[in-house]
C-alpha positions as CSV (number, residue, x, y, z in Angstrom):
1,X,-7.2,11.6,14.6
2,X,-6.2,14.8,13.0
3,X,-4.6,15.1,9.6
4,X,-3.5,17.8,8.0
5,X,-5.1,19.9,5.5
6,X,-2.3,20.5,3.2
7,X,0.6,18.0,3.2
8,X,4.1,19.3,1.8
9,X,5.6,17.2,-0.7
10,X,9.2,17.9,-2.2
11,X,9.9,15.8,-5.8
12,X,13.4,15.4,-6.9
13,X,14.2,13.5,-10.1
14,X,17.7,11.6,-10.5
15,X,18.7,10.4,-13.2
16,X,20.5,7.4,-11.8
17,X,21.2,6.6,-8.7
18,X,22.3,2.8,-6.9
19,X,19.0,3.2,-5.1
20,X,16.4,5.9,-4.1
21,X,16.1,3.8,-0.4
22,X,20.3,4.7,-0.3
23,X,19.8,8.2,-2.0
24,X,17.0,9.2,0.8
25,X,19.0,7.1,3.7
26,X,22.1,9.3,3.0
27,X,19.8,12.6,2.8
28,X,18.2,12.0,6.0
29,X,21.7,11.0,7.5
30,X,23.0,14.0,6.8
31,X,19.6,16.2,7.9
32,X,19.0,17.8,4.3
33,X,15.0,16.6,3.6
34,X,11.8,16.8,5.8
35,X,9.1,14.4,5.5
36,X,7.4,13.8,2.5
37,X,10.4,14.4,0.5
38,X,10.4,11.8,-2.7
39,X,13.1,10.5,-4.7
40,X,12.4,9.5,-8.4
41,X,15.2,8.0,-10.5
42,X,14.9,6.9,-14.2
43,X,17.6,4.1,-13.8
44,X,18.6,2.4,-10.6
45,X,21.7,0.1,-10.8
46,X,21.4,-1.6,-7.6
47,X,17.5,-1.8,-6.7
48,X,16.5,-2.9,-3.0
49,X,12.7,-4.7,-2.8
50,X,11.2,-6.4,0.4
51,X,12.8,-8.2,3.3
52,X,16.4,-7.3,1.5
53,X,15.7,-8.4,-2.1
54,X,17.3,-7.0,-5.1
55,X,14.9,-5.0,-7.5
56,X,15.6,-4.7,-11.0
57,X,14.1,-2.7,-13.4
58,X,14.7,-1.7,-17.3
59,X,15.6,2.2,-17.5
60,X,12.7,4.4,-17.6
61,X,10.3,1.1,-17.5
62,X,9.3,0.8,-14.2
63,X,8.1,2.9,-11.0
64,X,11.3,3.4,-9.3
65,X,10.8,6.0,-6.1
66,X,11.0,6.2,-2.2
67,X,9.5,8.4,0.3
68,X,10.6,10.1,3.3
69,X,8.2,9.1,6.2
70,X,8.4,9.6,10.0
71,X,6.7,7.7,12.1
């Protein structure tokens, strides 16, 4: 398998946002980011984990990001 050399990576920081998995869903809806592109937020008010479960997090605590990625 090839991989590439260099990968591209955007990094956008929010401050809040419902959820980065709603903030990139609505970004790749609407054909504004590429691959790669990742979402950080310092505060998410409505958090989405596995198989459809809420995550919750304290503000600025926690690793709260999602990334773009194609298959």
């Amino acid at each position: 398998m090839n991989y590439p050399k260099k990968i591209d990576i955007s990094l956008e920081k929010v401050k809040e946002t419902t959820s980065t998995n709603d903030y990139l869903s609505n970004l790749c809806r609407e054909g504004k980011t590429k691959e790669f592109h990742t979402v950080i937020a310092e505060s998410q008010t409505q958090g989405k984990g596995q198989r459809g479960n809420p995550w919750e997090s304290e503000k600025s605590k926690n690793l709260t990001f999602s990334i773009v990625l194609y298959p």
